[in-house]
Steps between C-alpha positions, in 0.01 A plus 500: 500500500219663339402519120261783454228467167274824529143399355468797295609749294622870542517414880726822549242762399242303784336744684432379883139198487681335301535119579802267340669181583814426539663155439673364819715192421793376692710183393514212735698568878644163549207325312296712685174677269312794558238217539634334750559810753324772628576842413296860458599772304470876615500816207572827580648740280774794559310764583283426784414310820233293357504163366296181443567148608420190301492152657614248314106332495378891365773415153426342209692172447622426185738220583717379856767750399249850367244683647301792341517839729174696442580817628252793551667875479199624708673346798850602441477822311744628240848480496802189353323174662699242650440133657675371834448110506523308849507174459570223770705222429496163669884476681567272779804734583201736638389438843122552357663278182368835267725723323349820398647686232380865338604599198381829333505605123375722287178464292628762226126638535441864563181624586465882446235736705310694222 
């Protein structure tokens, strides 16, 4: 579900300030695009209770299927960062006729606290 591209290099020896991106692309749910649904993104990271929370207007699109992450460590702190995705789905099985689904992965970004 996700395909992460970190927008720079040596991102492991980041110290927390810094800001990256993080490609967020998704293949088609039943023809369905990234596009076409709404959907936010929150970060957080392993080793504390804070985290940030992009909407999907606040992303950078790049086509219906990938949006650019920017993601600030300021907000988030150090520690392994990860993304949990909630998307909602048109369904007419659903009496609202949404189907939310949350996925998380990792970003395979670590942030460390020097």
């Amino acid at each position: 579900m996700y395909k992460n591209l970190i927008d720079m290099e040596n991102i492991e020896n980041s110290v927390k300030g810094t800001k990256f991106k993080v490609n967020l692309n998704m293949t088609p749910i039943d023809g369905v695009h990234l596009a076409d649904v709404d959907w936010d993104v929150r970060v957080f990271t392993d080793s504390g209770s804070r985290s940030q929370s992009i909407k999907k207007n606040e992303a950078i699109k790049i086509d219906d299927d990938n949006y650019i992450i920017p993601i600030d460590s300021a907000i988030c702190g150090p520690g392994t960062y990860f993304l949990t995705l909630s998307i909602n789905i048109p369904d007419t099985h659903f009496a609202d006729n949404i189907r939310t689904e949350v996925k998380t992965a990792p970003t395979g970004v670590t942030i460390n606290n020097r």
